[in-house]
DSSP file (Angstrom, degrees, kcal/mol; ACC not computed):
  #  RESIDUE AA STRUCTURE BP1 BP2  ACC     N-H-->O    O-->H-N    N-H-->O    O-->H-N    TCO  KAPPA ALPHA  PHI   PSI    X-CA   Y-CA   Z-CA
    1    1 A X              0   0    0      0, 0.0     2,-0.3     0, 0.0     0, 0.0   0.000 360.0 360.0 360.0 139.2   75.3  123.3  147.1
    2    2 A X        -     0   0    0      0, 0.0     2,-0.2     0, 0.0     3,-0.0  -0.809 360.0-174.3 -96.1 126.5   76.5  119.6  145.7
    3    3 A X        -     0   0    0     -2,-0.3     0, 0.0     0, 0.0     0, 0.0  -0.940  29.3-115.6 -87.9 124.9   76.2  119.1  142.2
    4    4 A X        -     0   0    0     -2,-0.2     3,-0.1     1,-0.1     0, 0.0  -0.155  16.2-147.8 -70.9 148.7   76.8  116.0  140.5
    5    5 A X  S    S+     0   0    0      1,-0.1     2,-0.2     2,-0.0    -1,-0.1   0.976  76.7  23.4 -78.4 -47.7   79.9  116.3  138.1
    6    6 A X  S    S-     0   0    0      3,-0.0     2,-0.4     0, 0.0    -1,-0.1  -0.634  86.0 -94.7-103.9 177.5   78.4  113.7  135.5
    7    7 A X        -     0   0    0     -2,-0.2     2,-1.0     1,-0.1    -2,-0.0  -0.545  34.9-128.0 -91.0 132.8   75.5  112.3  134.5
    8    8 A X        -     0   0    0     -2,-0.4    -1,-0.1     4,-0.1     4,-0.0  -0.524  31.5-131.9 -65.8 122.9   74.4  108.8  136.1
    9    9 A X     >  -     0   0    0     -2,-1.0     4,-0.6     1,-0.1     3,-0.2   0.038  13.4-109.8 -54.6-169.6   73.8  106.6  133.3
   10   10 A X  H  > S+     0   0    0      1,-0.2     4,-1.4     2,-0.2    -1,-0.1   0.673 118.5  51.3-106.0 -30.1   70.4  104.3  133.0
   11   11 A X  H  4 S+     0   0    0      1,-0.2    -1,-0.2     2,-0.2    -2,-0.1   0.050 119.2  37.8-101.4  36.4   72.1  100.8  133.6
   12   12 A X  H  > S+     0   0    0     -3,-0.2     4,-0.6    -4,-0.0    -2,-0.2   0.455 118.4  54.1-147.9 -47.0   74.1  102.4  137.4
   13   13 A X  H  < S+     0   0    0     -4,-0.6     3,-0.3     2,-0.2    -2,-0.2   0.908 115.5  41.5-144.8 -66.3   70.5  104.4  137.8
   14   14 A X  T  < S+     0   0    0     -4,-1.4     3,-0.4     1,-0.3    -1,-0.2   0.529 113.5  45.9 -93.5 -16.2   69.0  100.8  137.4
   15   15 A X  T  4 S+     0   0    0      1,-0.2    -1,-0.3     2,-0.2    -2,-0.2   0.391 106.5  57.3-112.0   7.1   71.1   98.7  139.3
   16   16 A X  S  < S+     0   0    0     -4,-0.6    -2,-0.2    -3,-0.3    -1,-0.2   0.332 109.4  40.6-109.7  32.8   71.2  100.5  141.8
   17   17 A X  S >> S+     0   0    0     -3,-0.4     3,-1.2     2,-0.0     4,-0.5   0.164  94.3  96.2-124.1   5.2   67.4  100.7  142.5
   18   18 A X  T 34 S+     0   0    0      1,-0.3    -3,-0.1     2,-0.2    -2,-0.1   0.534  79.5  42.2 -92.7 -12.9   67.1   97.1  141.7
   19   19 A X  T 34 S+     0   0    0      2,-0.1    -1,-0.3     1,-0.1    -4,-0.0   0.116  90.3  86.9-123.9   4.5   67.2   95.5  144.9
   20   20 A X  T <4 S+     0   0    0     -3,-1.2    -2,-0.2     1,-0.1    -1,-0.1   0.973  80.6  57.2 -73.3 -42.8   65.1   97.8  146.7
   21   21 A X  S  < S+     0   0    0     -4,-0.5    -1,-0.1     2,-0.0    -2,-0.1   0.737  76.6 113.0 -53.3 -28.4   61.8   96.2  146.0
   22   22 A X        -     0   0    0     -4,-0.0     2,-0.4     0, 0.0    -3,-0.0  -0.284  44.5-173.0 -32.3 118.0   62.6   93.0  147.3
   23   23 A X        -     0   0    0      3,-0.0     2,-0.2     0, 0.0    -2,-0.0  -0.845  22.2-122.2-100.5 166.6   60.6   91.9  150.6
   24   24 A X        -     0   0    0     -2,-0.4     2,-0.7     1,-0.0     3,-0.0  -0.494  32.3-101.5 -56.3 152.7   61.4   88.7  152.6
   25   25 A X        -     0   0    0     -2,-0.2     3,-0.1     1,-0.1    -1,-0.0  -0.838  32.6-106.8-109.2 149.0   59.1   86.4  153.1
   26   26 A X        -     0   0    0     -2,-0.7    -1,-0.1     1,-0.1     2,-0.1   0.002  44.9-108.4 -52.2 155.6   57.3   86.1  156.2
   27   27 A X        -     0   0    0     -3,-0.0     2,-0.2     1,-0.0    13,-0.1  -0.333  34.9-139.4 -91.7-179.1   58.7   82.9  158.1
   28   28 A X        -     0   0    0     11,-0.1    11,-0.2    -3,-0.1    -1,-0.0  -0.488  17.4-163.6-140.5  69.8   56.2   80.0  158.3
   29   29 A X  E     -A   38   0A   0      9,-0.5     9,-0.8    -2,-0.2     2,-0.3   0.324  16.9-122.4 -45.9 163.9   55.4   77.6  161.1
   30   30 A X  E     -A   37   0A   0      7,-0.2     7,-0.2    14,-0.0    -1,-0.1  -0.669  29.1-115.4-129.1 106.0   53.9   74.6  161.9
   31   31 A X        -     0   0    0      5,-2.5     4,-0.2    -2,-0.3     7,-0.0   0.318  12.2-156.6 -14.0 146.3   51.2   74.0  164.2
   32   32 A X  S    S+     0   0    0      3,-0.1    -1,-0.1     2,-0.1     0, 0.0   0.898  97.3  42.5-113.3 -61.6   52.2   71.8  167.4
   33   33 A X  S    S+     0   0    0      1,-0.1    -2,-0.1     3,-0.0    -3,-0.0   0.888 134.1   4.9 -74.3 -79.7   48.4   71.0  167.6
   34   34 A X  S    S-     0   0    0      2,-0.1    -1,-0.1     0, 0.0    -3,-0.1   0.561  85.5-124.5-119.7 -25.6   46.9   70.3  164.1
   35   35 A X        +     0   0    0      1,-0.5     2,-0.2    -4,-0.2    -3,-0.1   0.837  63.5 138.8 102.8  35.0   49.9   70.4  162.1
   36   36 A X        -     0   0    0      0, 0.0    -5,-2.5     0, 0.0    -1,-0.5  -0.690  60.0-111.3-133.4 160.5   48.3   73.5  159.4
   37   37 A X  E     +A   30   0A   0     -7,-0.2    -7,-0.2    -2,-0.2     2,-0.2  -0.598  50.4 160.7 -91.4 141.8   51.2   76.4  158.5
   38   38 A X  E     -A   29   0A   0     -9,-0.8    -9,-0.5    -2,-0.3     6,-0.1  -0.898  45.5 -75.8-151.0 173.2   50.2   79.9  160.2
   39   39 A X    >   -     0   0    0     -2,-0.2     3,-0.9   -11,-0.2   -11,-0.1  -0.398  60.6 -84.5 -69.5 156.5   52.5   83.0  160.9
   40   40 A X  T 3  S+     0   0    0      1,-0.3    -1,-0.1   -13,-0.1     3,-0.1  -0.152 109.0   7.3 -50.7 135.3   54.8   82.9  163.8
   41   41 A X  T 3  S+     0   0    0      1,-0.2    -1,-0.3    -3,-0.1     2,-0.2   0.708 100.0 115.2  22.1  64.3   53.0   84.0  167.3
   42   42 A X  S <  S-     0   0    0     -3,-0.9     9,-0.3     1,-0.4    -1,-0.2  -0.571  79.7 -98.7-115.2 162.3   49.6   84.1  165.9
   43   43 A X        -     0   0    0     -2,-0.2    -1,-0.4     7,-0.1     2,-0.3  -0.349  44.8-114.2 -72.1-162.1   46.6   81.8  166.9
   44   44 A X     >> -     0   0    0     -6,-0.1     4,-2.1    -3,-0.1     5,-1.4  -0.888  17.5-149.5 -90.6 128.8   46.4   79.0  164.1
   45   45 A X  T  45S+     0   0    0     -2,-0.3     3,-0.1     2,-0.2    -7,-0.1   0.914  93.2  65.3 -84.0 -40.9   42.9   79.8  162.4
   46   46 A X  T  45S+     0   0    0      1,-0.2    -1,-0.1     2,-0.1    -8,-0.0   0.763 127.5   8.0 -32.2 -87.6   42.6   75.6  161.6
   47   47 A X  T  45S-     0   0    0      2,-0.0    -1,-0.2    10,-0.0    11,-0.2   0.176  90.2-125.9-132.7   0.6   42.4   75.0  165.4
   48   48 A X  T  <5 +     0   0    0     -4,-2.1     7,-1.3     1,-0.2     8,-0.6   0.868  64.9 136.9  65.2  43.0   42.1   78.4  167.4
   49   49 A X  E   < +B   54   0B   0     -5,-1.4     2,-0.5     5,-0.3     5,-0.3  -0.814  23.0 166.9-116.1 138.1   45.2   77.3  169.5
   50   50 A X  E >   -B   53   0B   0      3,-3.7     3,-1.9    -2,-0.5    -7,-0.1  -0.978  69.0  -4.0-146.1 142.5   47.7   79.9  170.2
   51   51 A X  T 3  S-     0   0    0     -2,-0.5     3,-0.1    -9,-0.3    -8,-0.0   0.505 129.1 -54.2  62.8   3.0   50.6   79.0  173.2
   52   52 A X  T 3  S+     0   0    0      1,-0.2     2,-0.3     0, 0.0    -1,-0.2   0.378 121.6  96.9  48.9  34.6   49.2   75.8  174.2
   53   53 A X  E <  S-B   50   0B   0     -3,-1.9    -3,-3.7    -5,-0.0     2,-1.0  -0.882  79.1-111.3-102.8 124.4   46.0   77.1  174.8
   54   54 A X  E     +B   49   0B   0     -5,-0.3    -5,-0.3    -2,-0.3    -6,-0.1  -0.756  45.7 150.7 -75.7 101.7   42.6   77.5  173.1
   55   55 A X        +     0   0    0     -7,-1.3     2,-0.3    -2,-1.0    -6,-0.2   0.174  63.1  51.1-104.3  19.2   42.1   81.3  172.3
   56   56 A X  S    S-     0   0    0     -8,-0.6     2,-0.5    -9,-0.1    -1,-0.1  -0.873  76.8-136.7-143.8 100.9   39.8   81.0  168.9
   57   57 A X        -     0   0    0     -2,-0.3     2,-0.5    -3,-0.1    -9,-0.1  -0.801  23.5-161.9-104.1 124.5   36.4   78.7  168.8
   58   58 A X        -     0   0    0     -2,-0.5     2,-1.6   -11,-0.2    -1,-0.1  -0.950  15.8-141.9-111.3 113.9   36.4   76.9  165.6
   59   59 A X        -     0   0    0     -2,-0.5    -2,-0.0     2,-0.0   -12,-0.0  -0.512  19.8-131.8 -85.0  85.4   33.6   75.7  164.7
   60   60 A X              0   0    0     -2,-1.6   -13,-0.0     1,-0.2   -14,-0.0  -0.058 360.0 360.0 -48.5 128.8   34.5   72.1  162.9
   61   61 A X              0   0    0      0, 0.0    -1,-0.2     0, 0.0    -2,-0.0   0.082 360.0 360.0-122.6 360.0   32.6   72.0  159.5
């Protein structure tokens, strides 16, 4: 069975966990239609429009 020969220290420990928690951030469009940010192949909730198409009825307030 592999045993480590020495002990990892706390600052090798700690930089190497340091970069796991990172996420990316989700990318960010801009409607063709209304011009409002939504995620990438989603409707946009501003205008119900998804593909150049109405799929969502938004009821303007």
């Amino acid at each position: 069975m592999a045993v480590p020969k020495r002990k990892t220290s706390k600052a090798r420990r700690d930089k190497r966990r340091s970069s796991v928690w990172k996420l990316e951030t989700p990318g960010i469009v801009e409607c063709p239609n209304c011009g409002a940010y939504h995620l990438p192949h989603r409707a946009c909730k501003a205008c119900g429009m998804y593909n150049g198409r109405q799929v969502i009825n938004v009821d303007a307030e």
